[in-house]
GUTORLO-166873 format. One record per residue (C-alpha): x, y, z. Coordinates in steps of 0.05 Angstrom, whole numbers, padded with zeros to 5 digits, always signed. Layout:
BEGIN
XYZ
...
***
This chain:
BEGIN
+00000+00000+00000
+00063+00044-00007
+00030+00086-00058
-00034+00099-00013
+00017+00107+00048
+00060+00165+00007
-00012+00197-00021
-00028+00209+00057
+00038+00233+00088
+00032+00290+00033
-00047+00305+00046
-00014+00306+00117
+00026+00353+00097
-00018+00400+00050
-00068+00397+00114
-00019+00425+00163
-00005+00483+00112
-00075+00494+00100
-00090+00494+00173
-00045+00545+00178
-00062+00598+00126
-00130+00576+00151
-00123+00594+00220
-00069+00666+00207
-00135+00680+00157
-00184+00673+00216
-00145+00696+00262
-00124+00758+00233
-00199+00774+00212
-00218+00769+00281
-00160+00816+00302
-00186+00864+00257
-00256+00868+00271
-00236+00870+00343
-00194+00924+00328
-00256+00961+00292
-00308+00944+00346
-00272+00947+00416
-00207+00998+00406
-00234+01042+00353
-00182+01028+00305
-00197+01079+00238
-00151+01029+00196
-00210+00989+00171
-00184+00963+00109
-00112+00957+00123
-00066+00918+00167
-00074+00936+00239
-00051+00922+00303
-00100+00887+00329
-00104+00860+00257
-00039+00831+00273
-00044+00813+00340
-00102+00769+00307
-00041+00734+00267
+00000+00723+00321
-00056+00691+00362
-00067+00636+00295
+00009+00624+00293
+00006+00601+00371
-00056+00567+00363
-00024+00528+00299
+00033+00513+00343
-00012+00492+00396
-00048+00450+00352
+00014+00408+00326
+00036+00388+00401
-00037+00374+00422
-00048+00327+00350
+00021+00291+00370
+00010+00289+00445
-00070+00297+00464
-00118+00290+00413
-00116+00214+00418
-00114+00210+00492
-00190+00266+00482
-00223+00215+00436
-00211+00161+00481
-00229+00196+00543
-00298+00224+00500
-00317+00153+00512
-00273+00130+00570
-00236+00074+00543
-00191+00035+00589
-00137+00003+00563
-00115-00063+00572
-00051-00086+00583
-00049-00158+00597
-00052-00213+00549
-00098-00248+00601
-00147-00207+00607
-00180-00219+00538
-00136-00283+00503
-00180-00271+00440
-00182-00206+00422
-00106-00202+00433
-00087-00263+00385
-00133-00232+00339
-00095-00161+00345
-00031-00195+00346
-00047-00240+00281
-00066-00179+00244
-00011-00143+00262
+00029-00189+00226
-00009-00197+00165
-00016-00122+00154
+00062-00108+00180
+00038-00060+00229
+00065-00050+00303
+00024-00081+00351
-00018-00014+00374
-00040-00007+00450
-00110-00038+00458
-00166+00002+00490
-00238-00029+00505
-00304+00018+00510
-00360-00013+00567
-00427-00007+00524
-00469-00040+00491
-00459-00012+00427
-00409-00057+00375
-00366-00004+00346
-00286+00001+00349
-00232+00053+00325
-00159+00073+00321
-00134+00132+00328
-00059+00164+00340
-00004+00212+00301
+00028+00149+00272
+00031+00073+00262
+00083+00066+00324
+00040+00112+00368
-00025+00084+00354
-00085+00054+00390
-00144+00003+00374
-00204+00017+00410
-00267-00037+00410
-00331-00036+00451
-00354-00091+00497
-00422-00096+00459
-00376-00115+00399
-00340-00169+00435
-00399-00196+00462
-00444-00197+00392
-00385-00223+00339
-00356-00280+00326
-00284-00293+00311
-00286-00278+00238
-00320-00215+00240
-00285-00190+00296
-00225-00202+00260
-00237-00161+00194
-00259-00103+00247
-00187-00108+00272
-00166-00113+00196
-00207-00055+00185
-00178-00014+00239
-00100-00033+00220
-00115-00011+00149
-00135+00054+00176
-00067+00055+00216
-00031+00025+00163
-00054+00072+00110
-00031+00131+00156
-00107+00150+00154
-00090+00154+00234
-00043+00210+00231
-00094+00253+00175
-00150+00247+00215
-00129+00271+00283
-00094+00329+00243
-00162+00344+00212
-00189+00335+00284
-00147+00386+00314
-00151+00434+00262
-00233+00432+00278
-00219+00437+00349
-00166+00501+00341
-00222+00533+00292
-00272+00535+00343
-00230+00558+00394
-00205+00616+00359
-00275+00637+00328
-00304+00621+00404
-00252+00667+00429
-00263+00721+00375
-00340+00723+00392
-00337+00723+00469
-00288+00785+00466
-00323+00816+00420
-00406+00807+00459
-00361+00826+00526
-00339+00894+00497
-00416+00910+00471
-00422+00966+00531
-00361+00998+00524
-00354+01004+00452
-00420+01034+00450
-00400+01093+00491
-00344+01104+00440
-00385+01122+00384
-00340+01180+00360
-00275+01127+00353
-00318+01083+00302
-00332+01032+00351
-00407+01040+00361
-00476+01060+00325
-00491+01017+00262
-00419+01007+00258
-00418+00969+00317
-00483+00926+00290
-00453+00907+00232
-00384+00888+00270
-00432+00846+00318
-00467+00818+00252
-00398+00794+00226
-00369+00756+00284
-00429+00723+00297
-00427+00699+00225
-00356+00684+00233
-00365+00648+00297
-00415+00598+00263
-00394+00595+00185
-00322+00575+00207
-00338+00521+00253
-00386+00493+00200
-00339+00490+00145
-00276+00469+00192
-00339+00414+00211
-00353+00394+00136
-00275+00392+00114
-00259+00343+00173
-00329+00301+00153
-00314+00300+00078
-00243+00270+00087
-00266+00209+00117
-00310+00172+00060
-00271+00146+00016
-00221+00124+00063
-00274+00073+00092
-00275+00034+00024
-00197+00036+00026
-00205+00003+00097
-00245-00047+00075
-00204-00068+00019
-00137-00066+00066
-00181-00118+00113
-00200-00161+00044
-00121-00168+00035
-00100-00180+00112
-00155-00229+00122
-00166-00261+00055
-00237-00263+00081
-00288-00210+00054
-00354-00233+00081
-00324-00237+00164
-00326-00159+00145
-00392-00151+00103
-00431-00195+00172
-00399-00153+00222
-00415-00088+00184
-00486-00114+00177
-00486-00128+00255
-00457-00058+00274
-00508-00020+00231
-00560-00060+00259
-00556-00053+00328
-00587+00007+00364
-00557+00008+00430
-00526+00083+00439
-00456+00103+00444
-00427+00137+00510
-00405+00190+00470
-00451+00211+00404
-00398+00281+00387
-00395+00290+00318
-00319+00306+00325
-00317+00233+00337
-00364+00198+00300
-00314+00203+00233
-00265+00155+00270
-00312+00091+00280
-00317+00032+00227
-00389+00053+00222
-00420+00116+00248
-00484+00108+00288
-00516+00164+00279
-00526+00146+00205
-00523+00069+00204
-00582+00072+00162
-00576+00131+00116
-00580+00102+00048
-00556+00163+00011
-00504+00216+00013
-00501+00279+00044
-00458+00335+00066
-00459+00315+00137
-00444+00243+00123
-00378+00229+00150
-00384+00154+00118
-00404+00123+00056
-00471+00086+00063
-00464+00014+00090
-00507-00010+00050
-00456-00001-00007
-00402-00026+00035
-00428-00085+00058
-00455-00100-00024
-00379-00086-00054
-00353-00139+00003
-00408-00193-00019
-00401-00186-00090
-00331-00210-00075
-00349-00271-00021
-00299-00313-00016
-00255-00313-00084
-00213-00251-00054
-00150-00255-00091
-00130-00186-00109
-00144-00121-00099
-00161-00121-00166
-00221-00173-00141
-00242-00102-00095
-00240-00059-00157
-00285-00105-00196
-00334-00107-00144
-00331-00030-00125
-00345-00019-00195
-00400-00069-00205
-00439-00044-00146
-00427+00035-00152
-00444+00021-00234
-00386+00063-00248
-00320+00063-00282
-00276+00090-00225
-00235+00056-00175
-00215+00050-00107
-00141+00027-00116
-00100+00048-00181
-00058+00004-00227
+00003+00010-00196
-00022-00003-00127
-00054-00070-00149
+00007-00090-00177
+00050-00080-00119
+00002-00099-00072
-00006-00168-00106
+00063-00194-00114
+00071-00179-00044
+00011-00227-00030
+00048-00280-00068
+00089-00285-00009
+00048-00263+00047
+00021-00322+00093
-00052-00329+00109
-00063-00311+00179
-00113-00336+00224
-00175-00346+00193
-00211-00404+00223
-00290-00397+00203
-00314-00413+00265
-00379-00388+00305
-00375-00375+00373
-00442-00386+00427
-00460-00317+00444
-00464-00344+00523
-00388-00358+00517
-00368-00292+00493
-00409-00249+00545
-00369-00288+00593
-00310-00278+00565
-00322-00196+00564
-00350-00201+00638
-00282-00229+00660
-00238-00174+00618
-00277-00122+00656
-00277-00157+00726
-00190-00160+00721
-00197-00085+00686
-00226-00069+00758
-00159-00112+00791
-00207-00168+00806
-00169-00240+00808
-00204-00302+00780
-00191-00358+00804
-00214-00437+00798
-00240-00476+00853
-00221-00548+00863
-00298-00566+00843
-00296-00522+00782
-00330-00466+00803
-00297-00397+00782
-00292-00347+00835
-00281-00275+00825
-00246-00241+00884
-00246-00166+00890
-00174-00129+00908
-00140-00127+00971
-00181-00195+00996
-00133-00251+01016
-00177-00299+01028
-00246-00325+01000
-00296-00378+01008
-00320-00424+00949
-00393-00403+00947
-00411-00482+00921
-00366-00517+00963
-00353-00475+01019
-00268-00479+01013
-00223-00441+01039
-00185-00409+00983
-00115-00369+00987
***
């Protein structure tokens, strides 16, 4: 996927430098009207101090926004949804082999592993880059999947990190958040000074002058917010099918995908968290699982046509070629997901690539709610241990001792 891999480092790129012109553009617009409104600055069509005061404030809040992309924004999606991480291999056997098998198929490091308690199947990843990245699932999706479809999720997720669609995204996520700070900023000076600028009428700060200043921020305040809000939500489309087609090549398996797809969509249990700044990062967003058609807002491509494109292949996956076929077929178009070059590179690396883990199995739904009730009981430092008659006893931290509730033992 080298050619996909190059294509993002330089959107990467291009989005920093956009983020900044877009934010010394914003910023020194807000100076200036400031300027205008509160000090009674006569320079209304020329640079200004205030007018670049507004400049300097978008160059810090740039730089602010590189160290908070590197260093927070993936520590504020997971705490939007309090994810916990888990650390031991112990604590949930499955979905770390599954993690761990991907990882090798797909040749990405093996990212830290976070788990969401709902009810809701749904998973992400998030982080700057591959070797700082993270793989977040919910309980409700451990609990309703079964091995295969839980593992193209995974797949899913590590194409997203393998694809560097990790580091764009939280880029595009702090470039929202530093928009709406600025413009927030901007507006609460500006309402604040409303009093005393009106008092200053003969400096050009109040009368209809003042109105129209008013009438600007507050149109500044919501029209840059709303287009920061439909960049970030366009950038994430297309980037699902490219997902989908990494997990057809790391799993060999399209329909695990297309049935846990169809199980995510389906499922109405609500997310801790429903922020739109968040919903572009999940495999399948659920406050449109069952929009049919496109739209502005949409920060996904209907799943619907997802789930058709990764049936149309079923099980003859042999190329990404196979995934170009069926995107066409379904979308009744001529276009593409993956160009020439990156079939042809991607496929003689398959010649050699093993097939990992796939086992077609179905799991009892009983088994895996146990399973996800005993990751979250040794989340909580809960030890579980076996009794002599078989019974399985969980014993809460800092208790030494406990007594079999079946058979009454004495257990260290």
């Amino acid at each position: 996927m080298f050619e996909l891999i190059s294509a993002n480092k330089s959107r990467s790129f291009r989005l920093m430098l956009f983020s900044l012109l877009f934010l010394l553009a914003v910023g020194y617009l807000c100076g200036w009207m400031f300027g205008i409104y509160y000090l009674g600055e006569n320079l209304y069509f020329f640079p200004s101090q205030s007018g670049l005061a507004g400049l300097v404030l978008g160059v810090i809040l740039w730089l602010l926004l590189r160290i908070y992309a590197y260093w927070g924004a993936t520590s504020s999606l997971l705490g939007m949804v309090n994810a916990q991480e888990i650390k031991e291999k112990s604590q949930n056997p499955q979905l770390f082999n599954i993690v761990d098998e991907m990882c090798i198929a797909s040749g990405v490091p093996l990212p830290k592993i976070y788990v969401v308690d709902t009810d809701a199947p749904n998973a992400f990843a998030a982080g700057p880059h591959p070797k700082k990245s993270v793989v977040a699932v919910t309980t409700g999706l451990l609990r309703k999947l079964n091995r295969n479809e839980l593992q193209g999720v995974i797949a899913h997720e590590l194409g997203h990190i393998k694809n560097y669609d990790i580091k764009f995204m939280i880029n595009a996520f702090a470039m929202v958040a530093a928009v709406t700070i600025l413009t927030d900023i901007t507006w609460r000076m500006i309402r604040g000074s409303t009093g005393r600028s009106r008092s200053r009428s003969g400096k050009g700060g109040g009368g209809g002058l003042g109105l129209i200043i008013l009438v600007i921020a507050l149109a500044l305040a919501i029209l840059a917010p709303f287009a920061a809000q439909l960049f970030y939500f366009a950038l994430s489309r297309k980037r699902e099918y490219l997902a989908d087609a990494s997990a057809c090549v790391f799993t060999r398996y399209p329909p695990g995908l297309a049935s846990a797809l169809r199980k995510i969509s389906g499922d109405t249990s609500p997310l801790p968290s429903s922020k739109n700044t968040l919903m572009p990062f999940f495999i399948v967003n659920p406050l449109e699982a069952h929009r049919k058609s496109f739209s502005l807002f949409s920060t996904h491509p209907p799943v619907e046509k997802r789930i058709a494109v990764l049936q149309s292949i079923g099980n003859s996956f042999t190329s990404l070629e196979d995934y170009n076929n069926a995107y066409r077929s379904c979308m009744n178009s001529s276009g593409s997901v993956f160009s020439k070059k990156t079939v042809t590179a991607v496929n003689e690396a398959l010649q050699s690539q093993p097939v990992i883990g796939t086992t077609f199995q179905s799991e009892e739904p009983a088994y895996a709610t146990r399973e996800v009730k005993d990751m979250l009981f040794r989340m909580n430092n809960y030890s579980i241990v076996n009794c002599s008659c078989g019974t399985k006893i969980k014993v809460p931290p800092g208790k030494e001792k406990t007594a079999c509730p079946r058979c009454g033992k004495q257990i260290d």
